[in-house]
N, C-alpha and C positions, 0 to 999 in steps of 0.2 A: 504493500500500500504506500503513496507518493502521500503521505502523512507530515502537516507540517506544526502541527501540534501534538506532544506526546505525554501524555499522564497518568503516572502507577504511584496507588495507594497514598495519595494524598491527604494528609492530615492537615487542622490547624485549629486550634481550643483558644476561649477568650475565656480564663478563668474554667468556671467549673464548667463552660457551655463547650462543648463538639461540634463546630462550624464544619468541619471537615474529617469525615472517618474512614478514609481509605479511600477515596475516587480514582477512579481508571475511568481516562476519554483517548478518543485521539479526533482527528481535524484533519480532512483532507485537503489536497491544496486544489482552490478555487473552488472550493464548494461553500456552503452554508451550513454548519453546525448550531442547529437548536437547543438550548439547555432548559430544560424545563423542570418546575418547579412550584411548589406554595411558598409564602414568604415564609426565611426561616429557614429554605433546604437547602442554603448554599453555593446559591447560586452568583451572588455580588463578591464572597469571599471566594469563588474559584477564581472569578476574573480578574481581581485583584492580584491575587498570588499572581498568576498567569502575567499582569501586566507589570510587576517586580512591585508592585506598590504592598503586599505583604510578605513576611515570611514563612514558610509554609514551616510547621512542627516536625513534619516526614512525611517519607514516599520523594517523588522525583518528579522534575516537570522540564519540557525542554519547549521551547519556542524555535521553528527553523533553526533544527540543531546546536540553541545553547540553552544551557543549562539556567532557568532563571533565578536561581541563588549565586551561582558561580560567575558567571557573566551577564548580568539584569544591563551592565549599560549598550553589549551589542545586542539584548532583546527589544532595548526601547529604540535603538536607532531604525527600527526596521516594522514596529507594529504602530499600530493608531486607538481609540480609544476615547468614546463616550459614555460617557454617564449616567443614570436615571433622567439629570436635570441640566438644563443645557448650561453649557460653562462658558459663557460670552460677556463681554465688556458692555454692558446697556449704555454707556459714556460715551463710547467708540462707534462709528460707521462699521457696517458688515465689510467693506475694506478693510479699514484700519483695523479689525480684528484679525482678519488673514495676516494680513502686514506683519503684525507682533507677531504671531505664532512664527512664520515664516522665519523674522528674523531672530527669533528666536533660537529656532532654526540651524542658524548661522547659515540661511541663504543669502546670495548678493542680495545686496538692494533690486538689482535691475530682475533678474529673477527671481526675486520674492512678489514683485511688481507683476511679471509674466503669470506666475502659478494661479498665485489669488485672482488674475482677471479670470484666468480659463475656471476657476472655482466656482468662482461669482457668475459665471456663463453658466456652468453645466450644472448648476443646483438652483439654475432658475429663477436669480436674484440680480437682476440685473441692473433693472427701473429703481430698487432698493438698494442698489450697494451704497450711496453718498449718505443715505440716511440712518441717522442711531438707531442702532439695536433695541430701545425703548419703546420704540413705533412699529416693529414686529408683531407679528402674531406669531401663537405658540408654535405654527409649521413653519414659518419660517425661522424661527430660532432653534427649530431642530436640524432643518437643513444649512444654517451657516455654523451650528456643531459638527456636524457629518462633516462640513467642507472643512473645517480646521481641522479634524483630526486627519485629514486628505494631505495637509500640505506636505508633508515628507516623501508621499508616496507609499504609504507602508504593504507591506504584502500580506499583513495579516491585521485587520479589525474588527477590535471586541467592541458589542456595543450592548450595554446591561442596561434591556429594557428602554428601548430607544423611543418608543412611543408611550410611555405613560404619560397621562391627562392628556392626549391630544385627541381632538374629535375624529370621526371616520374619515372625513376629506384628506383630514392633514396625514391621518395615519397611511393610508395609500399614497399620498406622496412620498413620507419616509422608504416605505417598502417597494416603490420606483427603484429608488435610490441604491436601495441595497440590491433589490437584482441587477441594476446595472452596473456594481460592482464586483458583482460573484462573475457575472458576465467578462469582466475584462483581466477575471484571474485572481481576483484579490480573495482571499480565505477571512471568512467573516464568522467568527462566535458572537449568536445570538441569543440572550437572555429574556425570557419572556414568561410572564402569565397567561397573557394572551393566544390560546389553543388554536384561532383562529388565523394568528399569524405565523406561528411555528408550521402550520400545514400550507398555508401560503409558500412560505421562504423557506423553509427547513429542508436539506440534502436529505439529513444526520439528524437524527434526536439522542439526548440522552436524559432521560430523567431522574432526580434528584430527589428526594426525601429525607428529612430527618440526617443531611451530610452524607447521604448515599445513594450510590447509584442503585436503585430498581428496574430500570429497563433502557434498551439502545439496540439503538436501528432505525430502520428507514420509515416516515411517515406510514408509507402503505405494510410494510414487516409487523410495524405494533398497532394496527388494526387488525387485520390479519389474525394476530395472534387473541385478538379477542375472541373475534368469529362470529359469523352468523348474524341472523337480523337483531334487534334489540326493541323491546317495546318501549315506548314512552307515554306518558298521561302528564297532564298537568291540570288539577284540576281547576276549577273556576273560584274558588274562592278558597281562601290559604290556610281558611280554619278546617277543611276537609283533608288537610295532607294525609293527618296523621291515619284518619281511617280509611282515606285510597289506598296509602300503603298497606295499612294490614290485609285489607281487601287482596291486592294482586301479589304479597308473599305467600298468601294460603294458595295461588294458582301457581306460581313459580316455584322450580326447586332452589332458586338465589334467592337471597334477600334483595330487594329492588334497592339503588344506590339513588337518593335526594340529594338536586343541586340545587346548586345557589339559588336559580329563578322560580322554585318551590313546584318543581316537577320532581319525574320519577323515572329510572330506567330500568333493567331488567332483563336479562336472556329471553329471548321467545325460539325456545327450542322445541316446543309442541305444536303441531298446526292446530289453526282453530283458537290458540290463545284470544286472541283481540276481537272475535265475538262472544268470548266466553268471560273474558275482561269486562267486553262493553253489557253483557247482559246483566254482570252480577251488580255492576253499575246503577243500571239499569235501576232493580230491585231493590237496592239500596238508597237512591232515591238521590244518588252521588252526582252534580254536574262538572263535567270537563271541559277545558278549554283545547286541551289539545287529545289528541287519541291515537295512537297508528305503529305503524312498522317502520323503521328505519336503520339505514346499514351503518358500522359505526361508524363514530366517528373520535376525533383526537379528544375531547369532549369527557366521551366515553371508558376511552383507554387511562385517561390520568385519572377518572371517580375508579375506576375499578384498580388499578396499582394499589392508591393511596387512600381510596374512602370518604377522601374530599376533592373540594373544587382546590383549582389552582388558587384561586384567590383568600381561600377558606383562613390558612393556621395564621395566627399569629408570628408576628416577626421576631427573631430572637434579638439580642439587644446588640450584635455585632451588626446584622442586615439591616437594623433598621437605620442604624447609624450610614449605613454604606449608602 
């Protein structure tokens, strides 16, 4: 495997908390690597280690061939790196931000001048570049992030959770962005709650729990491995969950797994299930807003690993801080 990311048994403890309890990934080059997650599994402290900004307790991690304890300053020469929250100058034009970065850089002046326009061009900021960062919208302040961590060139960029709070418009702009980077070779670790995006963008998944990997492989691998159709119900009013549920456990041999939006899912490994669903329903006097068959989805794969939604656990006190 042409792997440019390599990770065995990685640790890392903040006090008595296990941020890290042995992870193994790896990251092919030019693809999109998904790391998923609920707050709390470790996902802001892997990429941190990964981008030399922590030290990891044990195990071993390499970035394109160096070692990120041993050599962290040829790992940052060559990776890039955004944040939950965009890290820009409100003070400064979306130039003058590039500019800094750039020269910070230690690019010439005259090609830090070159980069940032072609930046300012290809992240669709163009009419906005004279004006402060202040006067942005939250898409566009994700995309003059993206662009700054661009200025180097890096061949590998982490981006932890690169669309949180942004609306659906802005978020498919983000995710433009990122495929047209996978597209031109650049290997991207992606961090996300969002199941929606990881099946969008994701090569690669590997999912996290409690500092641990539980599952990896390809979007369609960990559907797959759940199998088969899935029923869902959701009923009409939110005071009836509890007795849909018991209702369609007495018909399934699973326990039906409730998510966040006060529905219900379920193996339908029986035919016949979902008029036998809809009739006891029925009788019961139960109304639903939604009813039916459907194949899984990523959704579905992370309630049944973890028993929650991605969004579900609690942040532990290192994640929340990250």
């Amino acid at each position: 495997m042409n792997s440019v990311i390599d990770v065995e048994g990685l640790v890392k403890t903040f006090g008595s908390t296990t941020a890290l309890a042995g992870v193994d990934l790896t990251a092919r080059r030019g693809a999109v690597l998904g790391l998923l997650g609920p707050n709390g599994s470790g996902k802001t402290t892997t990429v941190r280690v990964l981008a030399t900004l922590l030290r990891p307790d044990g195990g071993r991690a390499h970035v394109l061939g160096h070692d990120v304890v041993a050599e962290p300053a040829a790992v940052r020469s060559r990776i890039g790196l955004t944040g939950q929250y965009a890290a820009v100058d409100e003070a400064l034009s979306g130039t003058d931000n590039l500019m800094l970065i750039a020269r910070l850089l230690d690019l010439p002046r005259r090609t830090a001048r070159r980069r940032s326009a072609e930046l300012i061009e290809q992240f669709g900021l163009t009419e906005a570049a004279s004006r402060r960062v202040r006067t942005y919208s939250g898409g566009m302040r994700r995309r003059l992030d993206l662009a700054a961590s661009l200025i180097g060139r890096p061949e590998v960029l982490f981006l932890d959770e690169p669309t949180t709070g942004l609306d659906p418009r802005h978020r498919n702009e983000v995710w433009e962005q990122v495929r047209t980077l996978a597209g031109e070779g650049v290997t991207v670790l992606l961090t996300t709650q969002y199941l929606e995006e990881a099946d969008q963008l994701a090569d690669d998944l590997v999912v996290l729990d409690r500092g641990r990997v539980i599952a990896a492989g390809t979007p369609a691998t960990l559907k797959t491995e759940i199998g088969g159709q899935r029923l869902h119900v959701r009923p009409l009013h939110r005071a009836d969950l509890a007795a849909v549920t018991a209702l369609v456990a007495e018909l399934t041999p699973d326990a039906p797994i409730v998510d966040a939006t006060g529905g219900l899912t379920a193996p339908a490994v029986e035919p016949g299930l979902l008029h036998r669903v809809g009739a006891r329903l029925d009788e019961a006097g139960l109304t639903v807003a939604e009813l039916g068959l459907r194949l899984p989805s990523l959704d579905d794969v992370f309630l049944t690993l973890t028993g929650h939604s991605a969004e579900d656990a609690e942040a532990t006190t290192e994640e929340a801080a990250a």
